[in-house]
PDB file of N, CA, C and O in Angstrom:
ATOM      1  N   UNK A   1      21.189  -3.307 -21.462  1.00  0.00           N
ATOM      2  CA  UNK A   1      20.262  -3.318 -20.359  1.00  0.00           C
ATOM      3  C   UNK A   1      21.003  -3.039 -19.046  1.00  0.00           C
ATOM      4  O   UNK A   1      20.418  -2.450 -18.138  1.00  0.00           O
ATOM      5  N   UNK A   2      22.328  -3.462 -18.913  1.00  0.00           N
ATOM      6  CA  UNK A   2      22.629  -3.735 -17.748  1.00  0.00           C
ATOM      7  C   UNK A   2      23.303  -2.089 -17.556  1.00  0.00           C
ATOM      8  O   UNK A   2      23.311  -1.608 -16.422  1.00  0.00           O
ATOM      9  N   UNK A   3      23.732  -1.465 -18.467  1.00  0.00           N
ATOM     10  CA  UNK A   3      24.422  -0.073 -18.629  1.00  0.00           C
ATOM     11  C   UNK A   3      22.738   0.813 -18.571  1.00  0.00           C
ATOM     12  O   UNK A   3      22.972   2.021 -18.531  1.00  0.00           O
ATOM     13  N   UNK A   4      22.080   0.696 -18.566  1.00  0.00           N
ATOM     14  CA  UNK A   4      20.965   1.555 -18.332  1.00  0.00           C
ATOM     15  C   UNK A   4      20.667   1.539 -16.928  1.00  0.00           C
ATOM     16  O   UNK A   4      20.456   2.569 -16.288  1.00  0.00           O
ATOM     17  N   UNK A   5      20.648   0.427 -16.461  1.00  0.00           N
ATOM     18  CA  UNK A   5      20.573   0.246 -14.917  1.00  0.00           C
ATOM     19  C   UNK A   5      21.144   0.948 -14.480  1.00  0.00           C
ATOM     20  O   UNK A   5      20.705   2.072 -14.237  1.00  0.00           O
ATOM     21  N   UNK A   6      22.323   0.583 -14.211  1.00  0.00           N
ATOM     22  CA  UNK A   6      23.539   1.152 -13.937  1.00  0.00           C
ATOM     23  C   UNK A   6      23.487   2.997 -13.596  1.00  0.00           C
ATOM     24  O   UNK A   6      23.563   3.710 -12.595  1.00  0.00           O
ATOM     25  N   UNK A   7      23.286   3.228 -15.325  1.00  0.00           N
ATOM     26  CA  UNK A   7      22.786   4.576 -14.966  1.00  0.00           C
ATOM     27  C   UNK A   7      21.755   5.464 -14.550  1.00  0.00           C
ATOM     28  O   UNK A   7      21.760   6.648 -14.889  1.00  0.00           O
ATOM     29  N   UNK A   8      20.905   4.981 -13.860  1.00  0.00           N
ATOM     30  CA  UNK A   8      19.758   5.369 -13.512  1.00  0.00           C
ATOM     31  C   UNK A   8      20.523   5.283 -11.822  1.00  0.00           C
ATOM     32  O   UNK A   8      20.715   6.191 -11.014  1.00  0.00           O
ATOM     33  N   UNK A   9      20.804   3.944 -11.743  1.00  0.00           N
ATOM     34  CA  UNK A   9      21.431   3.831 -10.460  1.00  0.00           C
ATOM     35  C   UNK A   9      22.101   5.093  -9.520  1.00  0.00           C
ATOM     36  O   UNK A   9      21.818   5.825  -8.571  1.00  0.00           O
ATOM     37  N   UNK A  10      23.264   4.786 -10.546  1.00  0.00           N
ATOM     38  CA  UNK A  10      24.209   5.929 -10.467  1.00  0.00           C
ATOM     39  C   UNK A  10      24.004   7.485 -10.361  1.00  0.00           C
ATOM     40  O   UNK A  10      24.732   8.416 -10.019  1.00  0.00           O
ATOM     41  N   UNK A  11      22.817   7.383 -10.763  1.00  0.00           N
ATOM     42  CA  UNK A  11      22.148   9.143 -10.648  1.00  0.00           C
ATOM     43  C   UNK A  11      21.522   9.717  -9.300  1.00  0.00           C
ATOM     44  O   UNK A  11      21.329  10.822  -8.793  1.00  0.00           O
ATOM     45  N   UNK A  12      21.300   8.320  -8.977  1.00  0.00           N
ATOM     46  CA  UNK A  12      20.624   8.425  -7.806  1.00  0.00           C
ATOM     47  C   UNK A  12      21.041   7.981  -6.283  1.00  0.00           C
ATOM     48  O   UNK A  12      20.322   8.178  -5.303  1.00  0.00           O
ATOM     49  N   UNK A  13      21.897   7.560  -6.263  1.00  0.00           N
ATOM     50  CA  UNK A  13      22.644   7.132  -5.286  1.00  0.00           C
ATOM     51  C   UNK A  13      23.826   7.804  -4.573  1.00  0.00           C
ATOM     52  O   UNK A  13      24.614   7.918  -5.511  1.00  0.00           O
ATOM     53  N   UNK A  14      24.574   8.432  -3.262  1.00  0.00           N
ATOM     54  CA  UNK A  14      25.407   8.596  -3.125  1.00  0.00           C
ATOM     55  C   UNK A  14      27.106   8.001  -3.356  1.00  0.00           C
ATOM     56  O   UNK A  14      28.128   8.638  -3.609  1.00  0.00           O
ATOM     57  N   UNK A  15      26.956   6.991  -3.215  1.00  0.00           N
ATOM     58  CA  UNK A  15      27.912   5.861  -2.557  1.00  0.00           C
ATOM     59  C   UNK A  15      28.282   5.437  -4.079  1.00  0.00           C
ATOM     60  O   UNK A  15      27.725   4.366  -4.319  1.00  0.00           O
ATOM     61  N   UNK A  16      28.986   5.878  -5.127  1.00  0.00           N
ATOM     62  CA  UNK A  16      28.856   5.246  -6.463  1.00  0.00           C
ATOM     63  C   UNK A  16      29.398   4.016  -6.927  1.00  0.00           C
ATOM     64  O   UNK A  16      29.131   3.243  -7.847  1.00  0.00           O
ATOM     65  N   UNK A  17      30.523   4.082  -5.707  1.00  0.00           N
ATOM     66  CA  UNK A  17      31.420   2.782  -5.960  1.00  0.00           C
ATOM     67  C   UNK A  17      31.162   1.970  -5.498  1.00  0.00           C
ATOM     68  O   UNK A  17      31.913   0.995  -5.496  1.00  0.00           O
ATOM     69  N   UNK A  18      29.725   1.967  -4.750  1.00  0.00           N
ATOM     70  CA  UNK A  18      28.653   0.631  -4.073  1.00  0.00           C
ATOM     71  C   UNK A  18      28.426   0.170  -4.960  1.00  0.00           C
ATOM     72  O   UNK A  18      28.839  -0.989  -4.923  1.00  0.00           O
ATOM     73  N   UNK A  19      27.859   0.448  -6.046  1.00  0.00           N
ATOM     74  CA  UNK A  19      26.878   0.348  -7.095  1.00  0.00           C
ATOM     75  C   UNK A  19      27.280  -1.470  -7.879  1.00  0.00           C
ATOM     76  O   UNK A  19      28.416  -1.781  -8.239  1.00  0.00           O
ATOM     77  N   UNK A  20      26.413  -2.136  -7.951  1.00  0.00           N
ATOM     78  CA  UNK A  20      27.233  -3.235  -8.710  1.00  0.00           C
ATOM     79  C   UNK A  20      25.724  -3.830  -9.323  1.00  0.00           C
ATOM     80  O   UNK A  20      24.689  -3.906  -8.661  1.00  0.00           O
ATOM     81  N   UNK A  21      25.889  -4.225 -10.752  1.00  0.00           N
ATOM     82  CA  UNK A  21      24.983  -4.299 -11.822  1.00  0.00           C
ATOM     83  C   UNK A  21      25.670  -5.770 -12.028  1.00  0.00           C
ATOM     84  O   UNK A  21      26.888  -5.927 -11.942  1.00  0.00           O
ATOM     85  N   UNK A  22      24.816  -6.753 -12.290  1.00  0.00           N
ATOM     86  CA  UNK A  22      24.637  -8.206 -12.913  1.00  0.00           C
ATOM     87  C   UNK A  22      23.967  -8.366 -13.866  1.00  0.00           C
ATOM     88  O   UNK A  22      22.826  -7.933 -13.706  1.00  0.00           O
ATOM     89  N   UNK A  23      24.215  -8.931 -15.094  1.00  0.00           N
ATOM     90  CA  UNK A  23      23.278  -9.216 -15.499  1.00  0.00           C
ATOM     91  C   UNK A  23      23.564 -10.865 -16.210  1.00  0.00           C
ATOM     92  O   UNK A  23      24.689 -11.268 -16.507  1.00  0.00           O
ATOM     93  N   UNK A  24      22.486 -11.543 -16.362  1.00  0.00           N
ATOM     94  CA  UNK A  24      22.759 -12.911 -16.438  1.00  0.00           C
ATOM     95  C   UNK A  24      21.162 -13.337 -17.223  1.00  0.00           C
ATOM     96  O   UNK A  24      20.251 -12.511 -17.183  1.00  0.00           O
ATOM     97  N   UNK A  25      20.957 -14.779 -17.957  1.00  0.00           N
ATOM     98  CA  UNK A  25      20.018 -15.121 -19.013  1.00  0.00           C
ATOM     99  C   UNK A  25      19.524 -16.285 -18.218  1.00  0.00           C
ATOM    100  O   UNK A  25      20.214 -17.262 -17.924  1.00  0.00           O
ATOM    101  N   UNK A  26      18.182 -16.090 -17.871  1.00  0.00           N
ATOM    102  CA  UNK A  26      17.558 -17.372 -17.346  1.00  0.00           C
ATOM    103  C   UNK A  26      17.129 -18.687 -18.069  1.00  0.00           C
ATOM    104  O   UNK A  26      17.745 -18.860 -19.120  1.00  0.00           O
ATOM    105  N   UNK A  27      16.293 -19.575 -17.782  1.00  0.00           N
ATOM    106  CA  UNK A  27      16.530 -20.732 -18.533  1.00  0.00           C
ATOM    107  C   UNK A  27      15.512 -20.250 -19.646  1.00  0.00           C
ATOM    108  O   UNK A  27      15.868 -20.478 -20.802  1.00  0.00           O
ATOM    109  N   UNK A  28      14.485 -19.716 -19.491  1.00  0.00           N
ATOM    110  CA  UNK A  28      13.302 -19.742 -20.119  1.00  0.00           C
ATOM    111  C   UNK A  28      13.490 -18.246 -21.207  1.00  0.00           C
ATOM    112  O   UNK A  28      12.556 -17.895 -21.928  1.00  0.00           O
ATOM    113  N   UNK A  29      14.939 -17.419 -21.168  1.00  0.00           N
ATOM    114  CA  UNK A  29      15.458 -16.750 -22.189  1.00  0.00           C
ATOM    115  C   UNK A  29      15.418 -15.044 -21.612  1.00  0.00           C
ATOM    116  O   UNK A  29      16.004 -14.074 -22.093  1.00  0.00           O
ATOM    117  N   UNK A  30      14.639 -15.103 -20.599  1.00  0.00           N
ATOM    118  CA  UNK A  30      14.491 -13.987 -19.884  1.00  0.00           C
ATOM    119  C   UNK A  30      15.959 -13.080 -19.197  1.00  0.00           C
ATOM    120  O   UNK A  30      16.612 -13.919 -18.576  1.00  0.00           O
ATOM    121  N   UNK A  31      16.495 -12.003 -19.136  1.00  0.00           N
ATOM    122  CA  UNK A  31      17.142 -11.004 -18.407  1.00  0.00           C
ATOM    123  C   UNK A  31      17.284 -10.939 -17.436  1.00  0.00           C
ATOM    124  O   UNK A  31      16.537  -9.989 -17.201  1.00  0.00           O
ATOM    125  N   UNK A  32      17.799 -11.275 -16.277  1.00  0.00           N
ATOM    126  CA  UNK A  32      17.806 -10.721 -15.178  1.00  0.00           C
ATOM    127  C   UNK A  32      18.865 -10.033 -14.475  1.00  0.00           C
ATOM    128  O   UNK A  32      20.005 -10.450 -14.267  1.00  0.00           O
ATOM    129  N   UNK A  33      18.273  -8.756 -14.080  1.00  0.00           N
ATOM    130  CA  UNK A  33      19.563  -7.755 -14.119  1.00  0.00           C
ATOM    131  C   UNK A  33      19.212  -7.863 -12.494  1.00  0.00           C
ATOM    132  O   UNK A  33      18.098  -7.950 -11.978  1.00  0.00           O
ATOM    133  N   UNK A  34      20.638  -7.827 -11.796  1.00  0.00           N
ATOM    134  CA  UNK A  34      20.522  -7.794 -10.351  1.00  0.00           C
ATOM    135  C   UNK A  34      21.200  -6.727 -10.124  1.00  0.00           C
ATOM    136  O   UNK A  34      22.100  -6.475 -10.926  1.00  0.00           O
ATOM    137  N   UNK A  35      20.990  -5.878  -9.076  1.00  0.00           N
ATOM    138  CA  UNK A  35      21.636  -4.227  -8.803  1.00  0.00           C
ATOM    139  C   UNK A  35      21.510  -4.596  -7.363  1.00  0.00           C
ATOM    140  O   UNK A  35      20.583  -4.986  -6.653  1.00  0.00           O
ATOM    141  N   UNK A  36      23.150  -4.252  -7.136  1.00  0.00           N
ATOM    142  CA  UNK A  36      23.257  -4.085  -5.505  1.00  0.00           C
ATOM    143  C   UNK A  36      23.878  -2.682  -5.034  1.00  0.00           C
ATOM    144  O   UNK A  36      24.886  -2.466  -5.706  1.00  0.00           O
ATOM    145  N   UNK A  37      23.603  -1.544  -4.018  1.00  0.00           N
ATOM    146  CA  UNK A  37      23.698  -0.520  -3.648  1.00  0.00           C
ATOM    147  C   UNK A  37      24.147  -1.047  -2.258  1.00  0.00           C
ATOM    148  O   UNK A  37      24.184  -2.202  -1.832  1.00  0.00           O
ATOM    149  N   UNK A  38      24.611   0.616  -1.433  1.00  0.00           N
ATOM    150  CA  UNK A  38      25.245   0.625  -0.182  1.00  0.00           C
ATOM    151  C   UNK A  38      23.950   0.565   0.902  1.00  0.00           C
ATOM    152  O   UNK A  38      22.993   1.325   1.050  1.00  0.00           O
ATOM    153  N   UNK A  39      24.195  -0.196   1.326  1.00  0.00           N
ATOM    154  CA  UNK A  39      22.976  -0.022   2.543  1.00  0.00           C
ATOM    155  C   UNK A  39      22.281   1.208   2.842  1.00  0.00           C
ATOM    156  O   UNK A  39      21.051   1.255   2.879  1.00  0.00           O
ATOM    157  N   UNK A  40      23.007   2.182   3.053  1.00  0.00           N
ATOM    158  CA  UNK A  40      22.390   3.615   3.036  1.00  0.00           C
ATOM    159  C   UNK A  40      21.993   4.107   1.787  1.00  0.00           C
ATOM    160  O   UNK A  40      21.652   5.289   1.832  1.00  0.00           O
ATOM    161  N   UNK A  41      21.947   3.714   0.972  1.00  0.00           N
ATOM    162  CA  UNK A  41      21.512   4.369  -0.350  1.00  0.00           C
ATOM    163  C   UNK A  41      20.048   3.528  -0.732  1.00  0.00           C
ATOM    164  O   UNK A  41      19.212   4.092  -1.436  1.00  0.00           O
ATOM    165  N   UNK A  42      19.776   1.922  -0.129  1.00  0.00           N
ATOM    166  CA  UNK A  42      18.466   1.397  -0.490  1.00  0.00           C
ATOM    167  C   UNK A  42      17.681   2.127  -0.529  1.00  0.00           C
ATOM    168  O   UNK A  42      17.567   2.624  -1.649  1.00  0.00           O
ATOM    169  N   UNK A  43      16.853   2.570   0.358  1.00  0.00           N
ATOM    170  CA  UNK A  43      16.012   3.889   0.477  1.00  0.00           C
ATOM    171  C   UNK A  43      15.696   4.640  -0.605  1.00  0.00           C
ATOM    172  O   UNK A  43      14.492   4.745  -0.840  1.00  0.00           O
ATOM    173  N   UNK A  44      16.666   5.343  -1.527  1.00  0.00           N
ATOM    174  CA  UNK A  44      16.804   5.572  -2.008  1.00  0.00           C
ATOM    175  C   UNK A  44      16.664   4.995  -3.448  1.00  0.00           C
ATOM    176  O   UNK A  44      16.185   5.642  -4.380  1.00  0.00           O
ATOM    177  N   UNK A  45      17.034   3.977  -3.525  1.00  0.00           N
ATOM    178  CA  UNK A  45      16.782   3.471  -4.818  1.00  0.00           C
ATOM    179  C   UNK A  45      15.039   2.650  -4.691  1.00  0.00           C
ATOM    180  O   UNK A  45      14.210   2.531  -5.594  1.00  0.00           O
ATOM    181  N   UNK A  46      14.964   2.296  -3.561  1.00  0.00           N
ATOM    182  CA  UNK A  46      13.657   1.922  -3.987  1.00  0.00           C
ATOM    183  C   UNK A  46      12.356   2.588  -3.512  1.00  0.00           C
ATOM    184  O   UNK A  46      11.280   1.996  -3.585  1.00  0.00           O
ATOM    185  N   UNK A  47      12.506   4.088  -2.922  1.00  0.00           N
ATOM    186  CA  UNK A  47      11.367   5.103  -3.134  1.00  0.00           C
ATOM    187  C   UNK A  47      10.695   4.693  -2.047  1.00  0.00           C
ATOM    188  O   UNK A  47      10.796   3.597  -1.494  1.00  0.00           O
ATOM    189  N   UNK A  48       9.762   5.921  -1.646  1.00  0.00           N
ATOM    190  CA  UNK A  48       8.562   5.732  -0.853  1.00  0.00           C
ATOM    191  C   UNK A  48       7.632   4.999  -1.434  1.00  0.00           C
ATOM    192  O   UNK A  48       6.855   5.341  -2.325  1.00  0.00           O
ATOM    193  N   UNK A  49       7.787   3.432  -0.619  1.00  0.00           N
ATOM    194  CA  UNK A  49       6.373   3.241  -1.277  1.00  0.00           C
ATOM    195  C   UNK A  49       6.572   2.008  -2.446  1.00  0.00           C
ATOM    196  O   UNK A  49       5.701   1.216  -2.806  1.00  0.00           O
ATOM    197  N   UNK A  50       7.976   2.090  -2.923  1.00  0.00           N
ATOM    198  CA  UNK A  50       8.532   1.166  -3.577  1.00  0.00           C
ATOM    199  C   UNK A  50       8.781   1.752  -5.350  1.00  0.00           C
ATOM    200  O   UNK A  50       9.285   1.128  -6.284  1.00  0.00           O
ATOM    201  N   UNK A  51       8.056   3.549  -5.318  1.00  0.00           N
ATOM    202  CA  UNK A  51       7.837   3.816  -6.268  1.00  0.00           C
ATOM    203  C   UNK A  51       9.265   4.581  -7.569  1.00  0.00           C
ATOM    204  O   UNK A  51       9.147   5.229  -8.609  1.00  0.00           O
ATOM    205  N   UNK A  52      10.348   4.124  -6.884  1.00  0.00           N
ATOM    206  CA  UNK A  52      11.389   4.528  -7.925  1.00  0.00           C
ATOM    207  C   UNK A  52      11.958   3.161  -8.064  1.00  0.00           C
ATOM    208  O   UNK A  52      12.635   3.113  -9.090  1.00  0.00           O
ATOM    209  N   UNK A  53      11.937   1.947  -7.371  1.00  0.00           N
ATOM    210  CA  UNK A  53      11.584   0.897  -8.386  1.00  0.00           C
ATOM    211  C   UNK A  53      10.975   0.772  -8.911  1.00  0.00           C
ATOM    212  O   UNK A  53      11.375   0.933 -10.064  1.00  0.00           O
ATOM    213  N   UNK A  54       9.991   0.523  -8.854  1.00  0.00           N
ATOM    214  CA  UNK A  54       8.963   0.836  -9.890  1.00  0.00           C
ATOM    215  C   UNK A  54       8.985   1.082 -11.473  1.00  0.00           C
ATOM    216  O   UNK A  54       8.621   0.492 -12.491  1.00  0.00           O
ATOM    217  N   UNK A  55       9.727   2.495 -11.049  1.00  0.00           N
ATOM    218  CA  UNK A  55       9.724   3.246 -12.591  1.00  0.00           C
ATOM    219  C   UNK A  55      11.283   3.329 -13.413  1.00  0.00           C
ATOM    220  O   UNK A  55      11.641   3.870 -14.458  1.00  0.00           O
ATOM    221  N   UNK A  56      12.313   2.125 -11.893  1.00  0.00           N
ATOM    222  CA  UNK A  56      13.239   1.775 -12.972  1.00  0.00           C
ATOM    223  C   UNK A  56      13.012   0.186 -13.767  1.00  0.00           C
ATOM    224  O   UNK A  56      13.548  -0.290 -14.767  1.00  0.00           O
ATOM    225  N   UNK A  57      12.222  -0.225 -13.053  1.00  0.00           N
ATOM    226  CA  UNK A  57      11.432  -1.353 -13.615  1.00  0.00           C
ATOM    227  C   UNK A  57      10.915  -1.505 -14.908  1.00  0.00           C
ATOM    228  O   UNK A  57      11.007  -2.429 -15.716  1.00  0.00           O
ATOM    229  N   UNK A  58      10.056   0.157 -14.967  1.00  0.00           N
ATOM    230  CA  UNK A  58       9.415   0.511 -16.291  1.00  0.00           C
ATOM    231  C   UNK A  58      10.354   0.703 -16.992  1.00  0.00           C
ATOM    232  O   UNK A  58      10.585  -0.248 -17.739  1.00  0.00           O
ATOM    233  N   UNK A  59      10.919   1.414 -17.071  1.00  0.00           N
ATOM    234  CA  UNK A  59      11.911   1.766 -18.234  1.00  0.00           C
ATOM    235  C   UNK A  59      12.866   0.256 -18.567  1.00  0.00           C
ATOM    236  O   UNK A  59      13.209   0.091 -19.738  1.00  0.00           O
ATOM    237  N   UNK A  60      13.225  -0.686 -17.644  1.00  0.00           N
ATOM    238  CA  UNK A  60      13.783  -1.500 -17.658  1.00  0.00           C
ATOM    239  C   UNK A  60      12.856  -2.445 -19.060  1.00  0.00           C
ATOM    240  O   UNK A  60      13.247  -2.841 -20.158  1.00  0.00           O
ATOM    241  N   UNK A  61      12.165  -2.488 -18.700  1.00  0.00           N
ATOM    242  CA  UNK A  61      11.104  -3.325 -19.531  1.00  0.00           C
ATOM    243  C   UNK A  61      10.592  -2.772 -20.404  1.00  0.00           C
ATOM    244  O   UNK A  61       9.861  -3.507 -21.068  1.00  0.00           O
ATOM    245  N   UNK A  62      10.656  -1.543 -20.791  1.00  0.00           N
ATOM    246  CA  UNK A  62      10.140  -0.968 -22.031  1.00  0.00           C
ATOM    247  C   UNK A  62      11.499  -1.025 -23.265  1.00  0.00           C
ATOM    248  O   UNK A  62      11.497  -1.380 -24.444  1.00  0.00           O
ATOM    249  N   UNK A  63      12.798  -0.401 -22.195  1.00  0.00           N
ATOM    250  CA  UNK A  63      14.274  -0.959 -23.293  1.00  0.00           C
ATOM    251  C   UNK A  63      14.070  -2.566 -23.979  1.00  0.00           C
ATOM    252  O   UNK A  63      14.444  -2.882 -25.109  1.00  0.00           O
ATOM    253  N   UNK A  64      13.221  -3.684 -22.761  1.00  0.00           N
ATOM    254  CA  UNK A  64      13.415  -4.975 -23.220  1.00  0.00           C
ATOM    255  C   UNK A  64      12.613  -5.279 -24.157  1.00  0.00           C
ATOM    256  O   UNK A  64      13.017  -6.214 -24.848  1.00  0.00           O
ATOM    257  N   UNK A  65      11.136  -4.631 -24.591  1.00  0.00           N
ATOM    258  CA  UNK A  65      10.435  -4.581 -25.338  1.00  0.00           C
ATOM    259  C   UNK A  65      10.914  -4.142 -26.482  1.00  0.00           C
ATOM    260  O   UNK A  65      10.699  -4.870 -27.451  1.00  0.00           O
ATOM    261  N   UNK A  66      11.691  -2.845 -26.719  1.00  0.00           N
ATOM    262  CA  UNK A  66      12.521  -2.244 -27.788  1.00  0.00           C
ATOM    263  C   UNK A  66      13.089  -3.737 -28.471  1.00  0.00           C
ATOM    264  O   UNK A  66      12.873  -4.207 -29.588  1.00  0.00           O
ATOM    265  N   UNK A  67      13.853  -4.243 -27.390  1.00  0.00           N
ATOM    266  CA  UNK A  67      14.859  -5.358 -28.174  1.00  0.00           C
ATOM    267  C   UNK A  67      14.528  -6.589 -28.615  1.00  0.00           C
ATOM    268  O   UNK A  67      15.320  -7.384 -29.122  1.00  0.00           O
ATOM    269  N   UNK A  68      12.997  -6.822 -28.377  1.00  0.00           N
ATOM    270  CA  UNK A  68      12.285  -7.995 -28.210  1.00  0.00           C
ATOM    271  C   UNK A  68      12.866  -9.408 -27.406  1.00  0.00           C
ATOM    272  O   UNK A  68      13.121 -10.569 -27.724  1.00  0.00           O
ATOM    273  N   UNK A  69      12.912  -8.533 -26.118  1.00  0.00           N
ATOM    274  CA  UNK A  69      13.469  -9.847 -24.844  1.00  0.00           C
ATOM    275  C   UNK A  69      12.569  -9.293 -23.753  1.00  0.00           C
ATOM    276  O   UNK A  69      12.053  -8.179 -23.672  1.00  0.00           O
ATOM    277  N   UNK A  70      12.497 -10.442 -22.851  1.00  0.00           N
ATOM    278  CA  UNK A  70      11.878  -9.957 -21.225  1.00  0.00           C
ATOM    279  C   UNK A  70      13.280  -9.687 -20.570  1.00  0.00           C
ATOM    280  O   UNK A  70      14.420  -9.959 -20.946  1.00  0.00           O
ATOM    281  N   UNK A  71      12.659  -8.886 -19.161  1.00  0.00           N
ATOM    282  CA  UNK A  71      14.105  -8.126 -18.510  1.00  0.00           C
ATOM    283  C   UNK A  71      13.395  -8.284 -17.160  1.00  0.00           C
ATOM    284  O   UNK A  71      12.181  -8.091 -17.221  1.00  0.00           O
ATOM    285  N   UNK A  72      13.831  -8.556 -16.097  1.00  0.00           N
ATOM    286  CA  UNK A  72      13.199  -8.158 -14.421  1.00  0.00           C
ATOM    287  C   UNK A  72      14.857  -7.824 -13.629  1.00  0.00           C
ATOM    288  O   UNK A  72      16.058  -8.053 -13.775  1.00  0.00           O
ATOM    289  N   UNK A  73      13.887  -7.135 -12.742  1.00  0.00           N
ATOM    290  CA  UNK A  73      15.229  -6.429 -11.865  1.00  0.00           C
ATOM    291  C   UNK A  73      15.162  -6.367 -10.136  1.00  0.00           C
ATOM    292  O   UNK A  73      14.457  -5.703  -9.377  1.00  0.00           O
ATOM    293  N   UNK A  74      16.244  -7.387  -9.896  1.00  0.00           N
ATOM    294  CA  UNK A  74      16.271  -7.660  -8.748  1.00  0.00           C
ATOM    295  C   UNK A  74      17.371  -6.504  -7.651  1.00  0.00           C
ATOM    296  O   UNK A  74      18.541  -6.319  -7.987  1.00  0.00           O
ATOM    297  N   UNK A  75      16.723  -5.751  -6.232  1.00  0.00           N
ATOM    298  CA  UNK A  75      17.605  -4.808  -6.074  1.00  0.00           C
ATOM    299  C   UNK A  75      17.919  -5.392  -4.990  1.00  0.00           C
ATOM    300  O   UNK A  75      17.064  -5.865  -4.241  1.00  0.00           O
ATOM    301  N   UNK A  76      19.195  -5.443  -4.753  1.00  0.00           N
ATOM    302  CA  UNK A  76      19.733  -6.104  -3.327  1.00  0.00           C
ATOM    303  C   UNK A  76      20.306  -5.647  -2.401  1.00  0.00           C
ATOM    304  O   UNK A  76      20.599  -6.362  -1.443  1.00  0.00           O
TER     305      UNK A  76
END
């Protein structure tokens, strides 16, 4: 999960060596992948509108469905 992030990230961002992926297991068994980018690159990762989070969200959660786990993604 956290290498999918990552690369979606990474595709989209200038700054690559900003890029920093977490991922960690909440109490209730859930994923949570945290992604932090360069200040100038937010924009960017989270779309007009909020809509390329969004759809790394989707894919985020459709991989977690594949594996039968929940996944959410925090961008910082």
């Amino acid at each position: 999960m956290k290498e999918l992030v990552e690369f979606i990230a990474m595709s989209i961002v200038e700054d690559k060596d900003a890029v920093r992926v977490t991922e960690s297991v909440a109490e209730d068994g859930r994923i949570l992948i945290s992604l932090v980018v360069a200040e100038g690159d937010k924009g960017k990762v989270i779309g007009r509108g909020g809509r390329v989070a969004e759809a790394i969200r989707t894919v985020l959660r459709i991989a977690a469905i594949r594996r039968g786990v929940r996944a959410s993604l925090e961008i910082v």
